[in-house]
N, C-alpha and C positions, 0 to 999 in steps of 0.2 A: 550239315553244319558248315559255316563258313568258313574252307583253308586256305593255305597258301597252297599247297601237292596234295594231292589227292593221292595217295597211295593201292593202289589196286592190282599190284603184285608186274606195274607195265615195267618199263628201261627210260622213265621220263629222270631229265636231269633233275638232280637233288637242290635244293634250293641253298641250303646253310655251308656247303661248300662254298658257295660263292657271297654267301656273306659274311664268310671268316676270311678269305683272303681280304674285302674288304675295310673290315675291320683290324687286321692284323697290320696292313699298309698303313693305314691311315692312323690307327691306336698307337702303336710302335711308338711312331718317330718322335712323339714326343718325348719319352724316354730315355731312347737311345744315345743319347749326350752323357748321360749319370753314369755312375760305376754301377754294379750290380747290386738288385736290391737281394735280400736272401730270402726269398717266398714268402707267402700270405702270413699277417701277423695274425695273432690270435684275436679275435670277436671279442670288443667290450659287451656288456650285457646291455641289448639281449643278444647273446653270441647270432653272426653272421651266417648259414647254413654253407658249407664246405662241401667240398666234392665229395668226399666219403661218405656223404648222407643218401649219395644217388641209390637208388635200390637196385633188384636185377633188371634183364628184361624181361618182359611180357610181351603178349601177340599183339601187333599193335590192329587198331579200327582201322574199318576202308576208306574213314573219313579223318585219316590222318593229317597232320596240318605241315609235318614233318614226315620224312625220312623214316622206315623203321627198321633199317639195318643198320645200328647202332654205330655196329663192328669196324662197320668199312666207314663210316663218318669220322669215327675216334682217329682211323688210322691215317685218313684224311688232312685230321687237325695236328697230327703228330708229324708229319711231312710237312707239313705246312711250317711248323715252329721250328725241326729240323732246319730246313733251307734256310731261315734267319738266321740259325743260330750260325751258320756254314757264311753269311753275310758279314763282312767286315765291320759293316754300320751296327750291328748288333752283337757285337764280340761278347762285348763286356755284362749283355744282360745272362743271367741265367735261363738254363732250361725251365726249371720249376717258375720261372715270372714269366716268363715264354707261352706256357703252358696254360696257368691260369690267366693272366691277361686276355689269350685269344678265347679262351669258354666266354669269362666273363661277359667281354664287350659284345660276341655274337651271339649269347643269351639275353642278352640286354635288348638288341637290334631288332632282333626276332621278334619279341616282346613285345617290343613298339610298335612292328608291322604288323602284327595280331591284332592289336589294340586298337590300330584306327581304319583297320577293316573291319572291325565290330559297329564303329562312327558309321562305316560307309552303308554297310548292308542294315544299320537301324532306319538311316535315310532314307536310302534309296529303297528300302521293300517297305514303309511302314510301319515298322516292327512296333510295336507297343514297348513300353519300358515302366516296371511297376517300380519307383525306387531312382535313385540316380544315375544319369547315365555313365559318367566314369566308372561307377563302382559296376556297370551292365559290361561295359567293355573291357576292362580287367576283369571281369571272370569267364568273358567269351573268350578271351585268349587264354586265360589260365585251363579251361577246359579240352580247350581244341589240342594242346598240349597234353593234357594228360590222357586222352584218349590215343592217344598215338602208341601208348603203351612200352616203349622202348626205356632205355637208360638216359641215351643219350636227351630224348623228348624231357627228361623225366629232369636231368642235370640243368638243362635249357630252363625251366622253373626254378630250380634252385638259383640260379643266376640272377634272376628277376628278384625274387625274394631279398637276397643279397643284394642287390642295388639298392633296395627301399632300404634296408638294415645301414648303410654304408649311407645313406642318405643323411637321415637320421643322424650321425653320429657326425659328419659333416657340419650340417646345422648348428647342432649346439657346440662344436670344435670352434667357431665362427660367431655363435650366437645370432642367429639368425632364428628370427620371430616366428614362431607358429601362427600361421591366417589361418584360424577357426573357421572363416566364413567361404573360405575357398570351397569351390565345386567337388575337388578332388577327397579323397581323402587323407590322412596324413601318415605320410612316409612309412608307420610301422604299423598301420591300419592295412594297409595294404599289402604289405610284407606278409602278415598275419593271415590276411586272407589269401593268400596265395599256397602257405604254407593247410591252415584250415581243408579247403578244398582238394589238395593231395589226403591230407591223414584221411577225408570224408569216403574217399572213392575206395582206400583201402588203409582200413587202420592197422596191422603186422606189418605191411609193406614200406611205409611209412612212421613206424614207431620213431626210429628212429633221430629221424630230422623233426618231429613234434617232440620228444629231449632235449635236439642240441639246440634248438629254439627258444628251449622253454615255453613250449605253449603249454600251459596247465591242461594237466585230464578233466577238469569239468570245463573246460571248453573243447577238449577235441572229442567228448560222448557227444557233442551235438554239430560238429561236422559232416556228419555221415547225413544228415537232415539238410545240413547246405548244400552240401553236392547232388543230393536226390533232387532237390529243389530247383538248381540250376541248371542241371542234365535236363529234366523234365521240360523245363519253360525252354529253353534255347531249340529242343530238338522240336516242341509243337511249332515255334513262331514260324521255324525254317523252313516245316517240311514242305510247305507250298514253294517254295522256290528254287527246289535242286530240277535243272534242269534236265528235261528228260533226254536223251540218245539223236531225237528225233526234231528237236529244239532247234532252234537257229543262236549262234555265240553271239554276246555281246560284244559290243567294238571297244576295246581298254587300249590305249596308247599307253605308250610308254614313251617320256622325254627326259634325257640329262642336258639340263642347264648349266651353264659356263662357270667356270673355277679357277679359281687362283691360289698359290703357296698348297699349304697339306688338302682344302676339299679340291683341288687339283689332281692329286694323287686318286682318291675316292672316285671321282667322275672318271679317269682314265679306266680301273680296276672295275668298276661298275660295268660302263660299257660295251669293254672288250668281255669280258664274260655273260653278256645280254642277261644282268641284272633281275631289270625291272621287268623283260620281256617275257623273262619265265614265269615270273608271278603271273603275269597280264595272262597268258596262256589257257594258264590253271582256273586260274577265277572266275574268268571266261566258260572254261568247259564245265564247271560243277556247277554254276548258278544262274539264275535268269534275274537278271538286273532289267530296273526298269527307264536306264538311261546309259548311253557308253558315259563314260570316266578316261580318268587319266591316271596313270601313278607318274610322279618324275621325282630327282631328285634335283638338287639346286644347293645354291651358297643362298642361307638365308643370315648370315649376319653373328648365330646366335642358334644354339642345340635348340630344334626342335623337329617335331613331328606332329602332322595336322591333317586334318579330313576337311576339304571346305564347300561344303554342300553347293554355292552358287556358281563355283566354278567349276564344279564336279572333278576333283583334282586332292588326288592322296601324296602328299609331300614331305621327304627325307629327308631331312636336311642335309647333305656332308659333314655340315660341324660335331654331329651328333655321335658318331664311331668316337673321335675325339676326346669329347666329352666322356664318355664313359671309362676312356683309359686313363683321364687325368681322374676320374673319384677310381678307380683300382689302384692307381698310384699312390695317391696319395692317404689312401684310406683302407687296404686290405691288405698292401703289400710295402707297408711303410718300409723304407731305409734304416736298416739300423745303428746311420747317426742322429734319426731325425729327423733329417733335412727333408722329408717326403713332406712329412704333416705341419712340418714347421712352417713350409713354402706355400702349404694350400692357406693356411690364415691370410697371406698376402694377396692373395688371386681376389679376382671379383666375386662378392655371395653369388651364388648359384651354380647350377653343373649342371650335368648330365640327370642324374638320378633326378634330382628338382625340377624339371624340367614337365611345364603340362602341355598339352596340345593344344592348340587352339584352331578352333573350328571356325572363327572368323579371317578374314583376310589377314592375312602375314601382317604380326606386328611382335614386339619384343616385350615380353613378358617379365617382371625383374623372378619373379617363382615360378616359374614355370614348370611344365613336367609330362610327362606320359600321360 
């Protein structure tokens, strides 16, 4: 299967390590001016899936997309939010906004990268796609995820899930028009399927967040059917292309494009932690692609994330960390004077969560999304 780390019990650096400091830099600052918000508000219906929904761990697969020691990940992000809190510029936010902020936006990120490496390797191998391809590459990432078996892999979904939910809830705060006709599908279609294909792979393990969901029990007795279904198809297309021991890597570049003000911050933090270079690595060693590529990230204007087949070039935006801390902002973890969700009706329609990829050459989307 197609991941970011291939986990096979080596000492290979962790990937979401460094795309939590990423995001923590970059997410933060916009924040960090306000007095303290007081933790995640409660989910309008359909409730928001929350961190307590994560289950335990399990063993995770060798074809894990993530990390699967949880433990030292968690305590990672908890250093991590520490040292803010220990930062002057961040006095005023609490731990608990600290805390979920950084899950959030690096579950979200993750997400994205999953998502348009599922673009990359439908392209570049061929792949057949019975059905649409957005709704093919949200559940390649939703799978490569859930295979990982971990908590933390497992929380890293629940995040995603909550962005569609937080989307959603966004939109109509704004009034902002459902496109029926969009590629994608829509904000809690998604959500739903993300959530669907956890209960599918194990329904005890999962009761719980198909509850705090509400996803009705005659639809989670035929998830277990989706996930046999998407396991199946994803492992047959692929197996021809895990490259063997004895294979030669493909050539992945990795380029950070120039920045200015907060995707400044992003492209400094990327860099110096060689980012993209560790993905390039990875994808390199587990699969045989049938052309080098690029991953880079860039100021593109405007949240997005994109696979562009002509240029053979998988693109991050900077704006995009961003973007995801201003919909947690404004939408999971309102202010309790208001002024969180009050302030988001003024902003321009769209975000982060809205946000679709586009697979054509960089242009601005006014819906855009994953």
């Amino acid at each position: 299967m197609p991941v970011l780390l291939a986990v096979n019990g080596s000492s290979r650096p962790s990937l979401l390590p460094f795309v939590l400091l990423l995001t923590l830099v970059v997410g933060v600052e916009s924040v960090a001016a306000q007095s303290a918000p007081p933790g995640p508000a409660a989910a309008s219906q359909p409730a928001a899936p929350s961190q307590t929904a994560a289950p335990s761990q399990s063993q995770a697969s060798p074809e894990a997309a993530v990390p699967a020691d949880s433990g030292k990940l968690q305590a990672r992000i908890e250093a991590a939010a520490l040292a803010l809190r220990n930062n002057p510029q961040f006095k005023n936010l609490s731990p608990k906004y600290l805390q979920g902020l950084a899950e959030f936006v690096s579950g979200n990120m993750l997400f994205v990268l999953l998502h348009e490496l599922a673009h990359a390797a439908i392209t570049q191998m061929g792949l057949p796609v019975l059905g649409r391809m957005e709704d093919a590459a949200d559940t390649f990432a939703a799978l490569r995820l859930i295979r990982v078996g971990s908590d933390f892999s497992h929380r890293v979904l629940i995040e995603a899930a909550q962005g569609w939910f937080l989307a959603d809830r966004r939109d109509r705060k704004i009034g902002d028009r459902v496109a029926y006709y969009d590629e994608h599908g829509l904000n809690q279609q998604r959500a739903y399927e993300i959530v669907c294909l956890m209960v599918g792979s194990d329904e005890d393990k999962f009761k719980d967040l198909a509850k705090e969901t509400k996803l009705p029990e005659e639809r989670q007795d035929t998830c277990a059917g989706d996930y046999s279904n998407a396991a199946y198809s994803w492992d047959l297309v692929l197996k021809p292309h895990r490259r063997a021991p004895d294979q030669p890597k493909t050539e992945i570049d990795s380029l950070y494009g120039p920045a200015e003000g907060r995707p400044k911050i992003a492209q400094e933090v990327a860099r110096s932690i060689r980012l993209l270079q560790t993905v390039a690595e990875h994808v390199a060693d587990d699969f045989v692609w049938s052309k080098p590529f690029t991953l880079e990230m860039q100021s593109c204007g405007f949240p997005n994330a994109r696979w562009d087949l002509a240029t053979l070039k998988l693109t991050l935006c900077y704006e995009l960390a961003a973007e995801f801390a201003d919909l947690y902002r404004d939408y999971a973890a309102a202010r309790a004077d208001g002024l969180g969700v009050e302030d988001s009706t003024k902003r321009k329609k769209g975000g982060a969560a809205s946000f679709k990829e586009s697979h054509l050459p960089a242009r601005h989307k006014r819906k855009s999304g994953r």
